[in-house]
C-alpha positions as CSV (number, residue, x, y, z in Angstrom):
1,X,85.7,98.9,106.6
2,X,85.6,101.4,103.3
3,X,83.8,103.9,103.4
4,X,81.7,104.6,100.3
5,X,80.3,108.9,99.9
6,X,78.0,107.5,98.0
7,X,76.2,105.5,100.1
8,X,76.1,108.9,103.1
9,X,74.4,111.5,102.8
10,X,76.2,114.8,103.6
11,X,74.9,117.8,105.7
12,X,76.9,120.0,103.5
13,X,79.0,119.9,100.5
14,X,81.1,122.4,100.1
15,X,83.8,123.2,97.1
16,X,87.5,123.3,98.7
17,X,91.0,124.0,97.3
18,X,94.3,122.2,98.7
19,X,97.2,123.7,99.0
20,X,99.7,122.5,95.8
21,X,102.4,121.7,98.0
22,X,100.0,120.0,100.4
23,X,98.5,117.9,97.7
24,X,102.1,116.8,96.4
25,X,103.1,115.9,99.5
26,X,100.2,113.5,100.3
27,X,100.5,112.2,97.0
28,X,104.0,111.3,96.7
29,X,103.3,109.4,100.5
30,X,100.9,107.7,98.5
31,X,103.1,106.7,95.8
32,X,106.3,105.7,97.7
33,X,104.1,103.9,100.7
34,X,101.0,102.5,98.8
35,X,97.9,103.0,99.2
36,X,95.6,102.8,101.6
37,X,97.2,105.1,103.9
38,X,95.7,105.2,107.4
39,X,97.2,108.8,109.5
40,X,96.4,109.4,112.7
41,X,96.1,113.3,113.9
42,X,95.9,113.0,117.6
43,X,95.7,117.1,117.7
44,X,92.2,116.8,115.9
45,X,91.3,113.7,117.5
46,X,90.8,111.8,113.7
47,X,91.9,109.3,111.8
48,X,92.3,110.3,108.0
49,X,92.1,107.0,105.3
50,X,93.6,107.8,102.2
51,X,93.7,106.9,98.8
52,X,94.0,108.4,95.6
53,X,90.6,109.6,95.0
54,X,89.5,109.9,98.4
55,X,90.3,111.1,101.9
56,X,88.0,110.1,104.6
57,X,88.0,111.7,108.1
58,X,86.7,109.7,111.4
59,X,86.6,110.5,115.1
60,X,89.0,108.3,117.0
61,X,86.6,108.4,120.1
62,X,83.6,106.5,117.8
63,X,84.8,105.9,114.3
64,X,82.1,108.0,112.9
65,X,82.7,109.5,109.8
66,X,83.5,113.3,110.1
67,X,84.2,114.4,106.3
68,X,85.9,113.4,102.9
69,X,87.4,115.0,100.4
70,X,86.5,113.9,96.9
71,X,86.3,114.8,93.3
72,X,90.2,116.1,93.2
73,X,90.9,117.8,89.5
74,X,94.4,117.3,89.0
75,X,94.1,117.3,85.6
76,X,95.4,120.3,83.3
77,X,97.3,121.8,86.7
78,X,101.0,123.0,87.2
79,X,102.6,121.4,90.0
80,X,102.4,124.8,91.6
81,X,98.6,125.5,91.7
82,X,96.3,124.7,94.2
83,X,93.8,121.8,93.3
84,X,90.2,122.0,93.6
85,X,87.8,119.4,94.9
86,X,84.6,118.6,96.9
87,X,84.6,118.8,101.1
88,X,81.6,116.7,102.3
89,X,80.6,117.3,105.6
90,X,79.2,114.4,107.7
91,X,79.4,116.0,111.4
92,X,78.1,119.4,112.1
93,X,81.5,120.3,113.8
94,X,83.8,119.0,110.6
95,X,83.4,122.8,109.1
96,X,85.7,123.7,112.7
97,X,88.1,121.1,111.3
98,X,88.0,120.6,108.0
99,X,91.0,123.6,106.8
100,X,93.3,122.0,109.3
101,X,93.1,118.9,108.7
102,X,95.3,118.5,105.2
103,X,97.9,120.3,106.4
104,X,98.0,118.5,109.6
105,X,98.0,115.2,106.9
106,X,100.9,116.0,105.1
107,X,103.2,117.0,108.0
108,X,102.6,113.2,109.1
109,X,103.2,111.6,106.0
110,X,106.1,113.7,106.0
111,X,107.5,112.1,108.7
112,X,106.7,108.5,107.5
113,X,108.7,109.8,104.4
114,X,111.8,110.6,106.6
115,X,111.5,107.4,108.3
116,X,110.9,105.4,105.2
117,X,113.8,106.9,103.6
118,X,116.2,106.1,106.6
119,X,114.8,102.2,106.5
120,X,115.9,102.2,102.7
121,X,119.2,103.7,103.4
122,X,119.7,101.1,106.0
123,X,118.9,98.2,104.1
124,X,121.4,98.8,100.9
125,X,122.4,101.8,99.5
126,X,120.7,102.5,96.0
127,X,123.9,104.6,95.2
128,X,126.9,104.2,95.4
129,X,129.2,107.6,96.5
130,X,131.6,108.8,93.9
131,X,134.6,109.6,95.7
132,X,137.5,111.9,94.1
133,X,140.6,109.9,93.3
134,X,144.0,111.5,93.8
135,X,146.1,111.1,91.0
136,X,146.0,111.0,87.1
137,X,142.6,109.6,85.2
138,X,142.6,106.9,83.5
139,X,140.6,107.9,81.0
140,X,142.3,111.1,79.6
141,X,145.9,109.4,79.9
142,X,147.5,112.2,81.9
């Protein structure tokens, strides 16, 4: 099931800034995995959907939605600053959560990085390991 923000009705919006290095992260998970992503974080008891434009938090005990970041502007931004956007609050606890919780996202899609990039060294290597030859090169003749 998508969720839709437009369709809830927050108790709270707030404005929120991630992290640069966070936002990078989760964003080059999303371009090397695809998109959706679904990441469980067991230590906040939530499940996090994301996609480009949205991030939606539910509880894993009754799938309700707890908050979602929206309304990222990426545009006109170094790599190296932080990015604005839009926390909406859907649970009266998320506030407790809510500056936890992308960190907490990126370190697991860091890991699904690792073990995505071991699975596509396994398979075939993309390159090929220039080894040092003993001996003149051919090239300069010597």
């Amino acid at each position: 099931m998508t969720f839709d923000p437009r369709t809830r009705v927050p108790i709270r919006i707030l404005p929120k800034t991630i992290d640069a290095a966070c936002y990078n992260r989760i964003s080059l998970a999303l371009a090397r995995l695809g998109e959706p992503l679904n990441v469980e974080i067991g230590a906040l008891r939530m499940i996090i959907r994301v996609e480009r434009r949205l991030w939606v938090a539910r509880s894993l005990v009754n799938e309700i939605p707890l908050m979602a970041w929206v309304n990222f502007q990426v545009g006109g931004r170094g790599l190296h600053e932080p990015v604005p956007c839009q926390v909406r609050l859907y649970h009266f606890h998320a506030s407790l959560l809510m500056g936890h919780a992308p960190q907490l996202l990126a370190n697991k899609l860091d890991l699904r990085l690792e073990q995505y990039g071991n699975r596509l060294r396994r398979r075939s290597p993309a390159v090929t390991p220039l080894t040092r030859r003993e001996g003149p090169s051919p090239r300069r003749g010597v």
